[in-house]
C-alpha atoms as an extended CHARMM CRD file, in Angstrom:
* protein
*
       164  EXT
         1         1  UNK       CA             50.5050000000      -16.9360000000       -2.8430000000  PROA      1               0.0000000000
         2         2  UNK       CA             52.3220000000      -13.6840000000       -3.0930000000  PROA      2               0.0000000000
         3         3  UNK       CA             49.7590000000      -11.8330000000       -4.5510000000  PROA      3               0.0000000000
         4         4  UNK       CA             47.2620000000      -13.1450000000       -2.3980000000  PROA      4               0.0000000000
         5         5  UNK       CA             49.5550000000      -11.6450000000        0.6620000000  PROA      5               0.0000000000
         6         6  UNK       CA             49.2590000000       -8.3710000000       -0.8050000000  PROA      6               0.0000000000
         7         7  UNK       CA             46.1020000000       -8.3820000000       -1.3330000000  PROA      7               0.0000000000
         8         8  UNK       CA             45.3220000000       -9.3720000000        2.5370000000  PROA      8               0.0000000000
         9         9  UNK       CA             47.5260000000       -6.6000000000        3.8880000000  PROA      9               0.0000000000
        10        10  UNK       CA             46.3200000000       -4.1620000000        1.6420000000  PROA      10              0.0000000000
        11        11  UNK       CA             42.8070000000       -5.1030000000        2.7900000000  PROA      11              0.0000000000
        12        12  UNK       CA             43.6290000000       -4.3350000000        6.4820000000  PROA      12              0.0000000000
        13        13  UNK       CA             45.4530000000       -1.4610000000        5.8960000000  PROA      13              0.0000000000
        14        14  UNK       CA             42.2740000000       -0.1540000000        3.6900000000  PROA      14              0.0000000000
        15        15  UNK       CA             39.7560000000       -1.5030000000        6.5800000000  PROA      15              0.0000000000
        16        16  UNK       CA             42.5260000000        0.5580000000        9.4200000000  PROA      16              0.0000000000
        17        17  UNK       CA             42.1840000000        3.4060000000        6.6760000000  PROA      17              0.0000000000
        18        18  UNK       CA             38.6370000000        3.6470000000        7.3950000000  PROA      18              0.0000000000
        19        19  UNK       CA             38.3660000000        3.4110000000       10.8310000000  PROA      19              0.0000000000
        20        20  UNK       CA             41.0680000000        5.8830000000       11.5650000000  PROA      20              0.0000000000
        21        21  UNK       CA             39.4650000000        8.4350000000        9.6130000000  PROA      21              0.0000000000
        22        22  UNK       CA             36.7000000000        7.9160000000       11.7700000000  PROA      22              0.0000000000
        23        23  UNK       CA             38.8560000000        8.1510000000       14.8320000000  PROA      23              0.0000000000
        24        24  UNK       CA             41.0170000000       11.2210000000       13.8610000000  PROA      24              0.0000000000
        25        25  UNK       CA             38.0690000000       13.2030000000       12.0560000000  PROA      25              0.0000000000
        26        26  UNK       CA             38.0420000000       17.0100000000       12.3090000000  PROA      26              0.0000000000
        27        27  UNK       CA             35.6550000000       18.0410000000       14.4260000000  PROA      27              0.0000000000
        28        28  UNK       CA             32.3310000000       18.5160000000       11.7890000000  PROA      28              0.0000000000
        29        29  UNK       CA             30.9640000000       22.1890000000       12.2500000000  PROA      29              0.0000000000
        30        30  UNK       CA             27.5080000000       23.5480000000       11.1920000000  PROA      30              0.0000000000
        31        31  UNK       CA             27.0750000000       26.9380000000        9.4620000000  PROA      31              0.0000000000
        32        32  UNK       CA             24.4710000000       28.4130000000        7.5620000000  PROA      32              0.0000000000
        33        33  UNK       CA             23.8670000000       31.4910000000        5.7520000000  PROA      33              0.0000000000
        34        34  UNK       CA             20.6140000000       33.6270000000        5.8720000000  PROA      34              0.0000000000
        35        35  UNK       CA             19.0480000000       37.1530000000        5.3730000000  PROA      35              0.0000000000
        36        36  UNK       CA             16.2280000000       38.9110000000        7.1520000000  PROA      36              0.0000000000
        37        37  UNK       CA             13.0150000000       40.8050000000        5.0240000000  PROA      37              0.0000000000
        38        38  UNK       CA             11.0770000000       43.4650000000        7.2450000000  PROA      38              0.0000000000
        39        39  UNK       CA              7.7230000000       42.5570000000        6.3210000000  PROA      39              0.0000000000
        40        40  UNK       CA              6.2350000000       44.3150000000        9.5840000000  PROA      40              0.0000000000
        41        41  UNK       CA              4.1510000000       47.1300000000        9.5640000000  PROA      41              0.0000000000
        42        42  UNK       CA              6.7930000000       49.8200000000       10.7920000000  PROA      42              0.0000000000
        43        43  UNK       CA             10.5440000000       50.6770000000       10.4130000000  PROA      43              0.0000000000
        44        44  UNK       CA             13.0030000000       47.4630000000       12.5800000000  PROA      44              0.0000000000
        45        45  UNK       CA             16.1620000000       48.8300000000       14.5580000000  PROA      45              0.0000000000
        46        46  UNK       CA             17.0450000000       45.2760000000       16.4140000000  PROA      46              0.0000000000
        47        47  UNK       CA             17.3160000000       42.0040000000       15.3000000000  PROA      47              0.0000000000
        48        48  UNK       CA             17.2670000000       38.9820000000       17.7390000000  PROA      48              0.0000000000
        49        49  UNK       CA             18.1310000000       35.5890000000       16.2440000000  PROA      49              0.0000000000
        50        50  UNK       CA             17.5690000000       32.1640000000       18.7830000000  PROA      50              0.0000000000
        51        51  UNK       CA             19.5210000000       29.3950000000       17.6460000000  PROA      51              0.0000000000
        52        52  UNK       CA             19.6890000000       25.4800000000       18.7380000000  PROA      52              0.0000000000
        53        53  UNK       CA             23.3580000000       25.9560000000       20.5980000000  PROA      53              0.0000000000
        54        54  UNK       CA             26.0980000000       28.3770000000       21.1170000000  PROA      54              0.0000000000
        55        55  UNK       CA             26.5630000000       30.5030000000       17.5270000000  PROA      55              0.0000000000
        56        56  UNK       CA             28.9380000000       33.0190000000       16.0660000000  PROA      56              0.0000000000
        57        57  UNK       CA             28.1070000000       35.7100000000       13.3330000000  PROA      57              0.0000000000
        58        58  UNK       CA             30.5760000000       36.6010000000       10.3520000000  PROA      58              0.0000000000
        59        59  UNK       CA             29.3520000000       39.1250000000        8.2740000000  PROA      59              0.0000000000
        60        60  UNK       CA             28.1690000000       39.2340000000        4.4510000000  PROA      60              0.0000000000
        61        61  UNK       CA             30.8370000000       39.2180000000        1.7430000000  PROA      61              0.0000000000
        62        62  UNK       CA             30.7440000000       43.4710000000        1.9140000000  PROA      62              0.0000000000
        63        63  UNK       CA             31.9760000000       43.7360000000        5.0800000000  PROA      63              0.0000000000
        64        64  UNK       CA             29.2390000000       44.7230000000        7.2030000000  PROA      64              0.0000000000
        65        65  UNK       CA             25.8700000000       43.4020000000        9.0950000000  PROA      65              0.0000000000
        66        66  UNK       CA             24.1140000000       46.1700000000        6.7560000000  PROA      66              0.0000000000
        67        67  UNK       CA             22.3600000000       48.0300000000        8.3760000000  PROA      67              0.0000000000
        68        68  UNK       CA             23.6170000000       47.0500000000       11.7110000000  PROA      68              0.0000000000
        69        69  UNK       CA             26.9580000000       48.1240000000       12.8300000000  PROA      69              0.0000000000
        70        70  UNK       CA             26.8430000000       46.2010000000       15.8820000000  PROA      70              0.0000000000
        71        71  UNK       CA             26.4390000000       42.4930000000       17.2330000000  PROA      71              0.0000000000
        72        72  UNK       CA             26.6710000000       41.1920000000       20.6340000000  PROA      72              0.0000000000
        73        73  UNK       CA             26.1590000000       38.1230000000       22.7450000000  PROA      73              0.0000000000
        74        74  UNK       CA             28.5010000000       36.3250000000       20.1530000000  PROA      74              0.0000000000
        75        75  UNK       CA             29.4000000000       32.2350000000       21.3600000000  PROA      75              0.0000000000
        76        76  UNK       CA             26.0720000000       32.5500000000       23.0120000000  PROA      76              0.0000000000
        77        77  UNK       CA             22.6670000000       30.9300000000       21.1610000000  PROA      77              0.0000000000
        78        78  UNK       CA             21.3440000000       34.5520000000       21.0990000000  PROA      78              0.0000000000
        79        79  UNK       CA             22.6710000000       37.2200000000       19.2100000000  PROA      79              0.0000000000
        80        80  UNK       CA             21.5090000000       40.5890000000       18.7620000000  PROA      80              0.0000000000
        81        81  UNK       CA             22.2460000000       42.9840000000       15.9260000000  PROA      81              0.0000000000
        82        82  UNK       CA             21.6630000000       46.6050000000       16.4990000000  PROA      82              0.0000000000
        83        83  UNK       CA             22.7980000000       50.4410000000       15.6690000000  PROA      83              0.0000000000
        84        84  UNK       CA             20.8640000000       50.4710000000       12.6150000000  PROA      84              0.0000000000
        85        85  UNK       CA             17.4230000000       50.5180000000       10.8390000000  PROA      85              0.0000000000
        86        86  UNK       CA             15.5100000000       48.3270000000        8.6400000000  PROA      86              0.0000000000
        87        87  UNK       CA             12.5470000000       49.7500000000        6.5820000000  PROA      87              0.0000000000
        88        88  UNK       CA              9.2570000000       48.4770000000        5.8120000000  PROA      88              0.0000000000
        89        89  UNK       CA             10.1710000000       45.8740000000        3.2030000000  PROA      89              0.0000000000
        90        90  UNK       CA             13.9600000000       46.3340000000        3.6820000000  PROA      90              0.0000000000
        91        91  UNK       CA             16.3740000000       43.2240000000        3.8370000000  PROA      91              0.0000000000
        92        92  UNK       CA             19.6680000000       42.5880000000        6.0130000000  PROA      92              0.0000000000
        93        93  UNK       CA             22.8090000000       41.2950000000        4.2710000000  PROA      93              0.0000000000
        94        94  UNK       CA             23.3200000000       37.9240000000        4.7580000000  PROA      94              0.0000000000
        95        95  UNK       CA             25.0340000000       36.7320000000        7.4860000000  PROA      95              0.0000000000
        96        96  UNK       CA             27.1780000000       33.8310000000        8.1550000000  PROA      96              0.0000000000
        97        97  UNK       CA             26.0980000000       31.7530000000       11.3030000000  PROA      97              0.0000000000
        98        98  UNK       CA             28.4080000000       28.9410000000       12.9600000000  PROA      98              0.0000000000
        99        99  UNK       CA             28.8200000000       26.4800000000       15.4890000000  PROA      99              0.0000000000
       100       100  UNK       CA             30.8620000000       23.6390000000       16.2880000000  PROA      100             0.0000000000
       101       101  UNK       CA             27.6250000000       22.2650000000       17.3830000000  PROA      101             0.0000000000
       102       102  UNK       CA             26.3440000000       20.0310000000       14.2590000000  PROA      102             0.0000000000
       103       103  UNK       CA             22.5240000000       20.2050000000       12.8750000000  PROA      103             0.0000000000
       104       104  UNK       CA             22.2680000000       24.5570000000       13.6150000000  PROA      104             0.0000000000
       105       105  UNK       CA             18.9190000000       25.8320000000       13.1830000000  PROA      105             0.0000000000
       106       106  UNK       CA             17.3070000000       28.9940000000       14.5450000000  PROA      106             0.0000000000
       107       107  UNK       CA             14.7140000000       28.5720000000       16.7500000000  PROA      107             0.0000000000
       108       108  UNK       CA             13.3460000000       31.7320000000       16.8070000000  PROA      108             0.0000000000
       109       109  UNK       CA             13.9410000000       35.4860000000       15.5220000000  PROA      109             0.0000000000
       110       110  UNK       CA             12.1390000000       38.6360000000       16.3990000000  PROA      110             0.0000000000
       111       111  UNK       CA             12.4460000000       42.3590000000       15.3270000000  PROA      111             0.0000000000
       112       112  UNK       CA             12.6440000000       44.9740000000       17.9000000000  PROA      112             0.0000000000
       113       113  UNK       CA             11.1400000000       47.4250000000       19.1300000000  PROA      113             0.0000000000
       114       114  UNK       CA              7.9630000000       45.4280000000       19.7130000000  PROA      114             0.0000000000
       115       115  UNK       CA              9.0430000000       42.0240000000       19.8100000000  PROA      115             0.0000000000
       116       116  UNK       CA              7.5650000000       40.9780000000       16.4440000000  PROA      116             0.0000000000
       117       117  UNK       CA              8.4120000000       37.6730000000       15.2690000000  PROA      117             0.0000000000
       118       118  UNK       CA             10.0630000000       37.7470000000       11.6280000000  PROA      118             0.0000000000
       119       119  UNK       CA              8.2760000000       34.3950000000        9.8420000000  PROA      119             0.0000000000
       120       120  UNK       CA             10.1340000000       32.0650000000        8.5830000000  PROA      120             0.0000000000
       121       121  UNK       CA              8.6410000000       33.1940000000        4.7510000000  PROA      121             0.0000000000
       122       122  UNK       CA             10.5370000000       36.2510000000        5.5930000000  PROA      122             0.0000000000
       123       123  UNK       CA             14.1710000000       34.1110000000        6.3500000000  PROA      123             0.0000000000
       124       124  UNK       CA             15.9180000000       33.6720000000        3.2820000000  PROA      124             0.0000000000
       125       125  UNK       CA             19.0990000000       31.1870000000        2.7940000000  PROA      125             0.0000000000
       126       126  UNK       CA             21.5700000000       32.7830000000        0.8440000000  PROA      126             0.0000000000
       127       127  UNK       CA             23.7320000000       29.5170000000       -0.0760000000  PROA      127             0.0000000000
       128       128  UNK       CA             23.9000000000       26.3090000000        0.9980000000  PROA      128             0.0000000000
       129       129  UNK       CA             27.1140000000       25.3620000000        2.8910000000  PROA      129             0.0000000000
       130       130  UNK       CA             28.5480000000       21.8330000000        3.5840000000  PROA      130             0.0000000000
       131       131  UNK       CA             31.1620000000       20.8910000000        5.6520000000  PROA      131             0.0000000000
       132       132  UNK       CA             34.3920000000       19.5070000000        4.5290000000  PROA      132             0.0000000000
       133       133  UNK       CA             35.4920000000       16.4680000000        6.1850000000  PROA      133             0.0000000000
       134       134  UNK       CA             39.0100000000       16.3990000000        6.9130000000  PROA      134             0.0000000000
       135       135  UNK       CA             41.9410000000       14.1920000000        9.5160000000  PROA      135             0.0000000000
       136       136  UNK       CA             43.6670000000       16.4720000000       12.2370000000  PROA      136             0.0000000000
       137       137  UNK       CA             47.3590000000       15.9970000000       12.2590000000  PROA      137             0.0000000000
       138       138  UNK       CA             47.1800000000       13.1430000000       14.5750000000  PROA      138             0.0000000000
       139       139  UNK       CA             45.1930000000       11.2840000000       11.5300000000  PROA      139             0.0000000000
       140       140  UNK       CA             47.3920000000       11.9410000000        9.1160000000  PROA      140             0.0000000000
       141       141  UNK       CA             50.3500000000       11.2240000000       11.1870000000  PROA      141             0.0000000000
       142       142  UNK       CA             48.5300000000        7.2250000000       11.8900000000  PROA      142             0.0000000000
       143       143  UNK       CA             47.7770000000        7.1210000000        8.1390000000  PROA      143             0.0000000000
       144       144  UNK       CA             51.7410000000        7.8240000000        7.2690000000  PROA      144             0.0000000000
       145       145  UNK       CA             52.8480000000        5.0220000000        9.6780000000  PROA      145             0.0000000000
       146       146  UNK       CA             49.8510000000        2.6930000000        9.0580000000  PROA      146             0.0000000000
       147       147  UNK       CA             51.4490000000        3.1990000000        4.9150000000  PROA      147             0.0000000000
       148       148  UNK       CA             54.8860000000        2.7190000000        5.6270000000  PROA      148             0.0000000000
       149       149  UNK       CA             54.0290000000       -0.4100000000        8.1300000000  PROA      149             0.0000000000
       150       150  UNK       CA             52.4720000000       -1.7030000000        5.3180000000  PROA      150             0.0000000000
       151       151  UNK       CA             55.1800000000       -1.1470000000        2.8110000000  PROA      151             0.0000000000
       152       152  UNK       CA             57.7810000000       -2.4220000000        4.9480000000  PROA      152             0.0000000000
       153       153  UNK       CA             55.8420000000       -5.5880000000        5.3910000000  PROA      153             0.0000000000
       154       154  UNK       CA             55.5460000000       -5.9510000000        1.5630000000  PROA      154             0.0000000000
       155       155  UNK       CA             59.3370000000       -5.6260000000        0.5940000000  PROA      155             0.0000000000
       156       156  UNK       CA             60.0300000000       -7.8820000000        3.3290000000  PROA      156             0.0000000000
       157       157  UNK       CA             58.1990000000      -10.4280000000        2.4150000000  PROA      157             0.0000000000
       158       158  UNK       CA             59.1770000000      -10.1080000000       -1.4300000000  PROA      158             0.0000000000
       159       159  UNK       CA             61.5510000000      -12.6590000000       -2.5340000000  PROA      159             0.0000000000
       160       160  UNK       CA             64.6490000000      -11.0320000000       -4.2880000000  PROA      160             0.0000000000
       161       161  UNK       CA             65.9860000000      -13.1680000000       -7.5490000000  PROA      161             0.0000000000
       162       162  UNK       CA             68.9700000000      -14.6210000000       -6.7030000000  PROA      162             0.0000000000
       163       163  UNK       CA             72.3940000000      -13.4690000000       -8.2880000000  PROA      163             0.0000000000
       164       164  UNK       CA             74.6610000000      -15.6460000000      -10.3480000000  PROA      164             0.0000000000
C-alpha cells in the first residue's frame, strides 16, 4: 500500500513535471550562422540579406563583419552590411544571425552595386546551432514547490515505528 502511494504521487508530480516545463519554457530562439562567396563578375561593396522575421547580426569569432565595417537596419528582417569590398571570388566572415522568431531562414540576399542576387550555392553555413531548452525562473520556482509538496506529502503519510 505504501509503496504503491509513492509511486502514485511520484507519477503526478512527474506528469506536473512535464507540463510545467512546457508552461514555463524559455522562450526558443532561432540563429544560424552563414558566409557569403562573390561569385559575380565584378568587385561587391554591399551586402543585403532578407530574412523570414525581424533579425540581429553578431559578428564572426574575429571580431569583425570582414570586410564590412558597418551594419544597419539591425531588429529589422533586412540588414545591410557596407564600408567595405568583396573581390571576385572573395568570401565574408561568417556571421551570426538571430531572432526570437523560431524556423529563421533568409529569403533573399543580393550584392550591391547592381542588385545581383548571391545564389544560394554561393551561401555557406558555417556551423549548425541548436537551441538549448531551458525553465525561466518562474519554472524553476513551480518545480521547487511542486518537489517539496511532494515530499511533504510523503513523510506525512509515512508511518513512524513506535517507541518502547
Amino acid at each position: 500500500m505504501y509503496i504503491k502511494r509513492i509511486s502514485v504521487v511520484l507519477g503526478i508530480c512527474l506528469l506536473v513535471l512535464l507540463f510545467s516545463t512546457q508552461i514555463f519554457a524559455e522562450p526558443q530562439s532561432s540563429s544560424i550562422e552563414k558566409t557569403f562567396i562573390n561569385n559575380s563578375a565584378a568587385s561587391r561593396t554591399d551586402l543585403h540579406i532578407e530574412f523570414n522575421g525581424p533579425v540581429d547580426a553578431n559578428s564572426d569569432v574575429s571580431g569583425d563583419y570582414s570586410p564590412f565595417t558597418a551594419k544597419t537596419n539591425s531588429g529589422s528582417n533586412v540588414i545591410v552590411f557596407s564600408g567595405g569590398t568583396v573581390p571576385i571570388g572573395g568570401e565574408v566572415g561568417c556571421i551570426k544571425f538571430e531572432s526570437t522568431m523560431d524556423g529563421l531562414q533568409i529569403v533573399s540576399a543580393t550584392w550591391t552595386p547592381g542588385d545581383i542576387v548571391i545564389p544560394d550555392d554561393d551561401i555557406k553555413v558555417c556551423r549548425v546551432i541548436a537551441p538549448v531548452p531551458s525553465l525561466t525562473e518562474w519554472g524553476m520556482i513551480a518545480l521547487v514547490v511542486l518537489l517539496l509538496a511532494a515530499g511533504v506529502v510523503i513523510i506525512r503519510r509515512r508511518k513512524l515505528p513506535v517507541r518502547a
